[in-house]
C-alpha positions as CSV (number, residue, x, y, z in Angstrom):
1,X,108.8,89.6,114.6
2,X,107.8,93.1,115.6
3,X,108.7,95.1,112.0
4,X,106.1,93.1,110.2
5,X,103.5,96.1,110.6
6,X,105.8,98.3,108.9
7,X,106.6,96.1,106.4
8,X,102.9,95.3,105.7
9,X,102.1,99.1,105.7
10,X,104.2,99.4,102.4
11,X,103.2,99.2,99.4
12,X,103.6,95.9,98.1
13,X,104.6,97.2,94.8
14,X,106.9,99.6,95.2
15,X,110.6,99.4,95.6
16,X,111.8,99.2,99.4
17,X,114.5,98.4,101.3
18,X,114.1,97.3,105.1
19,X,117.5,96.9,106.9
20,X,118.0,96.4,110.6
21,X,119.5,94.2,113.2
22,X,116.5,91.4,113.3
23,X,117.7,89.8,116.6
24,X,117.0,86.2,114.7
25,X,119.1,84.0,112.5
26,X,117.9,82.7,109.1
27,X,117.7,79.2,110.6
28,X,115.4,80.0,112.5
29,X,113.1,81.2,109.9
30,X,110.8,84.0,112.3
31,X,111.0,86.7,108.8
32,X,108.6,85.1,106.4
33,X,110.4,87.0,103.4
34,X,107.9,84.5,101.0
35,X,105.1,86.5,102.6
36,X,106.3,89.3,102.6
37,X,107.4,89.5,99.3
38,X,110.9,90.5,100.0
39,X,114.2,89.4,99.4
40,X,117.3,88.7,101.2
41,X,120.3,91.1,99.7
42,X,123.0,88.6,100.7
43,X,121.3,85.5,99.3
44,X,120.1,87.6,96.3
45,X,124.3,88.0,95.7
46,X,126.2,85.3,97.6
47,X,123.9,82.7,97.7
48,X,123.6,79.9,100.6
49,X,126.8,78.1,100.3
50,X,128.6,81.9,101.9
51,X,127.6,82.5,105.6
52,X,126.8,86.2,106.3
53,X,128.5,86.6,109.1
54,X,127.3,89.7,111.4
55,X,127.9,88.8,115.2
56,X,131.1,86.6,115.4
57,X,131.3,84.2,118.3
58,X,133.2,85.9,121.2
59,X,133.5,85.2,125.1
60,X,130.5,88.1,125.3
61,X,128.4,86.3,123.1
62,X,128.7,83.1,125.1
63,X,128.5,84.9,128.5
64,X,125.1,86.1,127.6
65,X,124.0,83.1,125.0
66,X,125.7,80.0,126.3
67,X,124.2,77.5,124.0
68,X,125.4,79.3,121.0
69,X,128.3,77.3,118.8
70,X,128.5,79.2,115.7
71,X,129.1,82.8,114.4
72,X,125.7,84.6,113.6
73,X,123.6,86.5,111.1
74,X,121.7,88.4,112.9
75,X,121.3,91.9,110.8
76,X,120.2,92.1,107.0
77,X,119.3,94.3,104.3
78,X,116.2,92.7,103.1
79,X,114.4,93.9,99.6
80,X,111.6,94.2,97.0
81,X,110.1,95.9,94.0
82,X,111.3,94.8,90.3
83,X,113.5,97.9,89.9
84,X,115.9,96.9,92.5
85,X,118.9,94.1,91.9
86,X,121.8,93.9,94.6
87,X,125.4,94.4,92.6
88,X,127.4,93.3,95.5
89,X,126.7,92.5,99.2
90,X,129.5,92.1,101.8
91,X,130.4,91.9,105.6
92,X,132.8,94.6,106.6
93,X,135.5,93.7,108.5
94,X,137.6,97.1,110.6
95,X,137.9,98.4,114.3
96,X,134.1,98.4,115.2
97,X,134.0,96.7,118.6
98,X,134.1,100.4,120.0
99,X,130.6,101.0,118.0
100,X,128.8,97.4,118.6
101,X,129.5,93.7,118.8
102,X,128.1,93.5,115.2
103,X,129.8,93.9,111.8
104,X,128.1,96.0,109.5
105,X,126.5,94.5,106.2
106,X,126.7,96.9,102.7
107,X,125.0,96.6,100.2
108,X,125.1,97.9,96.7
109,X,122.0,98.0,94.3
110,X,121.3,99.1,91.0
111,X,118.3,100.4,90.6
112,X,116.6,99.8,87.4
113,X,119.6,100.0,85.3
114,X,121.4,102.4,87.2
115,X,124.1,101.3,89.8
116,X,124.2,102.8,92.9
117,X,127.4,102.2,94.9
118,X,131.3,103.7,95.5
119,X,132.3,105.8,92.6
120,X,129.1,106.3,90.8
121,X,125.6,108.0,92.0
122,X,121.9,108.1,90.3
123,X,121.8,110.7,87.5
């Protein structure tokens, strides 16, 4: 996992976001987020039980990844720091396959009391 030394590089205390299209799937368990001391936005709102679903199974997908049987997770928002809490976390679904194969994930937080999402800013 090649971000690590960025991730390493920040302050362990402080309040960070890392987001980014990881190129693995959380069963395969390469972002040691334990380690790390960060957390997974979707988890951190939808739990396991929901699949985040950012790279649907297509005929591309399987042209270039035959083996692969399932949609994928393959971008995240990923989190830390004790001021941060994620107030809702979805997939969004629109006319994208222009952009990328992948859906993009949003994510609102509230930041240490103060939510930070549609309709409302930081004062």
């Amino acid at each position: 996992f090649d971000k690590l030394a960025v991730v390493q590089s920040t302050d362990c205390c402080s309040s960070a976001v890392f987001c980014g299209d990881f190129n693995t799937s959380p069963e395969d368990a390469e972002i040691p987020l334990g380690e790390l001391q960060l957390t997974d936005a979707w988890r951190a709102c939808n739990g396991d039980l929901t699949p985040c679903v950012t790279l649907p199974l297509s005929a591309a997908l399987r042209e270039v990844f035959p083996e692969t049987k399932q949609d994928l997770c393959m971008d995240y928002q990923l989190f830390r720091g004790t001021q941060l809490s994620v107030k809702h976390a979805a997939v969004l679904q629109g006319p994208f396959d222009d952009l990328s194969d992948h859906r993009p994930l949003r994510v609102d937080y509230d930041i240490k009391g103060r939510y930070i999402g549609p309709g409302r800013s930081a004062e």
